[in-house]
C-alpha positions as CSV (number, residue, x, y, z in Angstrom):
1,X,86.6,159.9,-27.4
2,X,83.0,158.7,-26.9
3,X,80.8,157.8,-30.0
4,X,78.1,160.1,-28.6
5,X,80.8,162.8,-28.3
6,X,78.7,166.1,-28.3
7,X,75.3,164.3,-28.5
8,X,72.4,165.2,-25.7
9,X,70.3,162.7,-25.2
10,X,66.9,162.7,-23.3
11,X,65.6,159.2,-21.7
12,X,62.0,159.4,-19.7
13,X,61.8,157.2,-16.4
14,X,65.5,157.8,-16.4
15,X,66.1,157.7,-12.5
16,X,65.9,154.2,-12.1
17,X,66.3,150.2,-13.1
18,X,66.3,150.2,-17.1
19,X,66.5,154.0,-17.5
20,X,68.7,154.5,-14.9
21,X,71.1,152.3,-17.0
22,X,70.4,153.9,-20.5
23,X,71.9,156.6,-18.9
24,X,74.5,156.0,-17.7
25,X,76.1,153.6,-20.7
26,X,74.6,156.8,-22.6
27,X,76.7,159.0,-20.3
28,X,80.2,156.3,-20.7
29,X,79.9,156.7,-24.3
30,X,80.1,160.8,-24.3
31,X,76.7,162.1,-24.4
32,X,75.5,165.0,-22.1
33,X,71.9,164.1,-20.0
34,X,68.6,165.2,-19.5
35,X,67.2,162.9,-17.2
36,X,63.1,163.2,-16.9
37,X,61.4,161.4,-14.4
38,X,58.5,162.1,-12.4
39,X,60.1,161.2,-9.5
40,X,62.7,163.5,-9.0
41,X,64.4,162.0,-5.8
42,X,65.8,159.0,-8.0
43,X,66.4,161.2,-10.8
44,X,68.6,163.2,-8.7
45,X,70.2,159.7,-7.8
46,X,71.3,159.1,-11.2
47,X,72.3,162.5,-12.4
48,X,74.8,162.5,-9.5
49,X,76.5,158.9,-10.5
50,X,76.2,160.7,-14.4
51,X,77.5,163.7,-13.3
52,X,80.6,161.4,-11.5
53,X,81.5,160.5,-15.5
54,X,82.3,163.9,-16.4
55,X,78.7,164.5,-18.2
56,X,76.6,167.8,-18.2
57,X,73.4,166.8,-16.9
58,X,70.1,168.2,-16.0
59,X,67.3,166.7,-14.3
60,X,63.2,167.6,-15.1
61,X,60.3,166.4,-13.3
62,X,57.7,165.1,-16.4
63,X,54.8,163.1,-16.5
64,X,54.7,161.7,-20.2
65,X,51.2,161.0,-19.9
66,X,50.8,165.0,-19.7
67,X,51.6,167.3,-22.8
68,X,52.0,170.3,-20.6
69,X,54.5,168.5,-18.3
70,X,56.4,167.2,-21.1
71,X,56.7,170.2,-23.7
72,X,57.9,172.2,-20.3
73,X,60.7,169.4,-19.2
74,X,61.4,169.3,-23.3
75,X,61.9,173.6,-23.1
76,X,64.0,173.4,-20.5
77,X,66.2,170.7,-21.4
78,X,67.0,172.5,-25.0
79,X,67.4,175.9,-23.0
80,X,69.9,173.9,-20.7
81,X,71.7,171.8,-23.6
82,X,71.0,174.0,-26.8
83,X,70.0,171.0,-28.6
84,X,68.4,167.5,-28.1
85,X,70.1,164.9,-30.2
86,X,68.4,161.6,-29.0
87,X,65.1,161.0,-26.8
88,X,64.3,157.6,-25.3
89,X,60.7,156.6,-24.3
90,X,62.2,154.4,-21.7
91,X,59.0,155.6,-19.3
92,X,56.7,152.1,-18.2
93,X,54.9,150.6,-15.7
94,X,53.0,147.3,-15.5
95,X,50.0,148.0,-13.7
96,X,49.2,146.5,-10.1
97,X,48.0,143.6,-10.8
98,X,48.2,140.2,-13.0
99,X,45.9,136.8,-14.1
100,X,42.5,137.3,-12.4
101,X,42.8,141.0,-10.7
102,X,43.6,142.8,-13.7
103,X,41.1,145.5,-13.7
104,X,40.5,148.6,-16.1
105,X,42.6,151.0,-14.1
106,X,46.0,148.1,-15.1
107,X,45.0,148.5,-18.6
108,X,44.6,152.6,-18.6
109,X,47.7,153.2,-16.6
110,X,49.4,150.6,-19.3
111,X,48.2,152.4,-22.3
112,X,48.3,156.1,-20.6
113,X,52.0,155.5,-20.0
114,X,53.8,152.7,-21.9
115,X,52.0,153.3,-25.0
116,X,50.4,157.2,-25.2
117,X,53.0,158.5,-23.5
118,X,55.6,157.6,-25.8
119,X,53.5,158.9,-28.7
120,X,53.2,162.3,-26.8
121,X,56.8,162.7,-26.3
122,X,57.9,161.8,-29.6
123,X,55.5,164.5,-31.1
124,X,56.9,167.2,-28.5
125,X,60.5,166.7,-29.7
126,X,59.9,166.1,-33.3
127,X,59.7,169.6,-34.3
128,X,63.4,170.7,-32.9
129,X,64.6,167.1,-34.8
130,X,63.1,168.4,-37.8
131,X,64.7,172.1,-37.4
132,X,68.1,170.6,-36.8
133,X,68.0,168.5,-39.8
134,X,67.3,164.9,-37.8
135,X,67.3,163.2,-34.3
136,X,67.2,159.5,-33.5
137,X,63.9,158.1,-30.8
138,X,64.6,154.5,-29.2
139,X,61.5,153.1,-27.6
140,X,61.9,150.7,-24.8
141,X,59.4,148.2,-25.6
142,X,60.0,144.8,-23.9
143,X,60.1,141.2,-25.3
144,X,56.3,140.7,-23.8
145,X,55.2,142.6,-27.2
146,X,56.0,140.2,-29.3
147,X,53.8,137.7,-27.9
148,X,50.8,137.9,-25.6
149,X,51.1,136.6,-22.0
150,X,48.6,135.2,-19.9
151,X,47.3,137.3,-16.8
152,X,49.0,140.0,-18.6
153,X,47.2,141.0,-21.3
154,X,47.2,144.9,-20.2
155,X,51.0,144.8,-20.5
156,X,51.7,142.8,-23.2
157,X,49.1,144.8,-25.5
158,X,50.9,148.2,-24.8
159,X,54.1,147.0,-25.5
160,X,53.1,145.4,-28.9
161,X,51.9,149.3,-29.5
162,X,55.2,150.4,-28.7
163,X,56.9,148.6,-31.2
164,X,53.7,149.3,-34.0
165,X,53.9,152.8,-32.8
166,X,58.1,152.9,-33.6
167,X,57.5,151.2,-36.8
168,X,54.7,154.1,-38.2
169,X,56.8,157.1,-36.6
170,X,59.7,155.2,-38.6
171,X,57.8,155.5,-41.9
172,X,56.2,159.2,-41.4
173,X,59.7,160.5,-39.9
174,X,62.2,159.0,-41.9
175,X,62.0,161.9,-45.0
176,X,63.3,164.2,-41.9
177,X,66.3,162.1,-41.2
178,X,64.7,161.0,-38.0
179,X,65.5,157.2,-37.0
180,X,62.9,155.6,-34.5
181,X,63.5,151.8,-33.5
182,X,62.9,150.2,-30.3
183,X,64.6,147.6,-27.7
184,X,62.9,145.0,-26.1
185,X,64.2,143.7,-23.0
186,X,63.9,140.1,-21.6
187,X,64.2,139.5,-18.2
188,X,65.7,141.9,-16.0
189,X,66.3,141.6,-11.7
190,X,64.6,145.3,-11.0
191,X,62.1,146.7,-9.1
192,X,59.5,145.7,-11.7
193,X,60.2,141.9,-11.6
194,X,57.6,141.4,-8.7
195,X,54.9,141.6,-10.9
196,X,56.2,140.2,-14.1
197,X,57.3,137.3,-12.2
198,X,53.1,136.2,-12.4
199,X,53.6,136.5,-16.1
200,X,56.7,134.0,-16.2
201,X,57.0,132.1,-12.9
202,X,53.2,131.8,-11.8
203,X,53.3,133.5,-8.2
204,X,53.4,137.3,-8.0
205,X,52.2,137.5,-4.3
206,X,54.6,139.0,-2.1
207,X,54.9,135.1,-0.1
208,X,57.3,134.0,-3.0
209,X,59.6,132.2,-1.3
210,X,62.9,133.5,-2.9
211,X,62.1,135.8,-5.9
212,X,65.8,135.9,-6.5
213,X,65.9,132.1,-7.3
214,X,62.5,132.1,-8.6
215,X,64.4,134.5,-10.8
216,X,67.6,132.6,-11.9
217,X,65.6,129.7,-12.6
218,X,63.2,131.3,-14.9
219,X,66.1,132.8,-16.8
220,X,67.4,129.5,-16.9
221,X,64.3,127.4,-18.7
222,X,64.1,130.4,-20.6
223,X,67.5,132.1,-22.1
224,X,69.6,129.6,-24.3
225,X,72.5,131.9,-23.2
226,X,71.7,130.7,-19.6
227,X,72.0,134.5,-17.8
228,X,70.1,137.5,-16.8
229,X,70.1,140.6,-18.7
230,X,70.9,143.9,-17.0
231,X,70.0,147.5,-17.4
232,X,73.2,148.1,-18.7
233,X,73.1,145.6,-21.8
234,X,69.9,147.5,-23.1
235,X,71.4,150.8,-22.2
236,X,74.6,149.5,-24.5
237,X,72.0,148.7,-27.5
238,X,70.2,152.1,-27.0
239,X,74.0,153.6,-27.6
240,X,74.3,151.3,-30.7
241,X,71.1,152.8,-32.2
242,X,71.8,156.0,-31.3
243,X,74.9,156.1,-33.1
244,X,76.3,157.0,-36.6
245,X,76.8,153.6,-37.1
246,X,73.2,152.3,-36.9
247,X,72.6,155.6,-39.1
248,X,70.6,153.1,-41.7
249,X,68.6,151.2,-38.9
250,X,65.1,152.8,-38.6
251,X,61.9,150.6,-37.8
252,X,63.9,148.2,-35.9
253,X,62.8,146.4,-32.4
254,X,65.9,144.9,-30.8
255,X,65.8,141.8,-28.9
256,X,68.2,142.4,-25.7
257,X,66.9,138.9,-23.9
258,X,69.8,136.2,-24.0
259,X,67.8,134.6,-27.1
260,X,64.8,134.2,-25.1
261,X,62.8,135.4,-28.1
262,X,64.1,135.0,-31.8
263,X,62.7,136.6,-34.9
């Protein structure tokens, strides 16, 4: 027996890196799928490894930046499931660029997606939380909103709105029996490390040397617990939170990052 037994659960960006392993530790502890990405070839990806764990899943294309595309993929996953117990905003980019190059077109497609889209998500499922009597939201913010970061302003900024954002939908949704808290990650080894790596190591050009040890040695300086942190150590804090047993947690932004950050 799972402790999401029974529970569906919805997580944006979910076919790869950090949403790709929300879903699955989702999927390991008993909850049923809807994976929405808009890129449905990796979605596909992970709803065939989540369909290997004996979960129902469903896969929708959605672009949270767009209400129609996300109150469509939000209709169709209740029509597939019934019932939407738990949405993560796990959706994000970074931008293209960092330091000097950072242009207004980084700091739209930050707030457009890691920041407006999570508010237009939320506000498309709140309704069927409401007429089920409650619902829990995690945002994936990231440890980069709780400070600002030099030649990523664009980033940081929208991330430090995620976690503002989960602390006012907290206070207006509680009433509702509606928990909203957020995770922020600390360094991860995926596909979006390239261009973080010019916010912690100083060299995002693709001449790095050796990313990978680039990599180990930043988490190194950086983590007093010395390692990495994976996808699937902020999937297993999303579980947590969506659980009855975090059932009193609401406003909350949960540090997954080896200590890297302490507050």
């Amino acid at each position: 027996m799972g402790i999401l037994d029974g529970k569906t659960a919805l997580v944006t960006g979910g076919g790869r890196g950090i949403g790709r392993g929300i879903v699955l530790e989702l999927a390991k502890a008993g909850s049923d799928i809807v994976v929405a990405d808009i890129d449905l070839e990796n979605a596909q990806k992970t709803a065939t490894e989540t369909r290997a764990l004996d979960r129902k899943v469903t896969v929708v294309e959605m672009d949270v930046t767009q209400e129609t595309s996300v109150t469509a993929g939000i209709c169709t996953a209740i029509a597939e499931h019934s019932r939407v117990d738990l949405l993560v905003n796990n959706a994000g980019v970074v931008g293209n660029h960092v330091r000097s190059e950072v242009d207004l077109r980084d700091w739209d497609m930050c707030y457009q997606v890691n920041l407006k889209g999570i508010w237009i998500v939320s506000r498309a499922v709140v309704s069927h939380f409401k007429e089920k009597g409650g619902g829990k939201i995690v945002n994936i913010a990231s440890i980069a909103g709780r400070h600002g970061s030099a030649g990523h302003a664009h980033y940081s900024a929208s991330k430090a709105g995620a976690i503002s954002v989960t602390q006012s939908l907290a206070k207006e949704l509680g009433r509702f029996n509606i928990n909203v808290n957020a995770v922020c990650p600390g360094l991860l080894w995926t596909d979006m490390w390239r261009q973080l790596e010019g916010m912690f190591g100083g060299d995002a050009s693709r001449e790095a040397v050796n990313q990978r040890k680039v990599f180990e040695r930043i988490v190194k300086q950086n983590c007093p617990l010395g390692r990495e942190q994976t996808p699937e150590d902020v999937g297993m804090a999303v579980v947590f939170l969506a659980s009855h047993q975090a059932r009193n947690i609401t406003g909350q932004a949960l540090n997954v990052d080896g200590g890297m950050q302490m507050n």
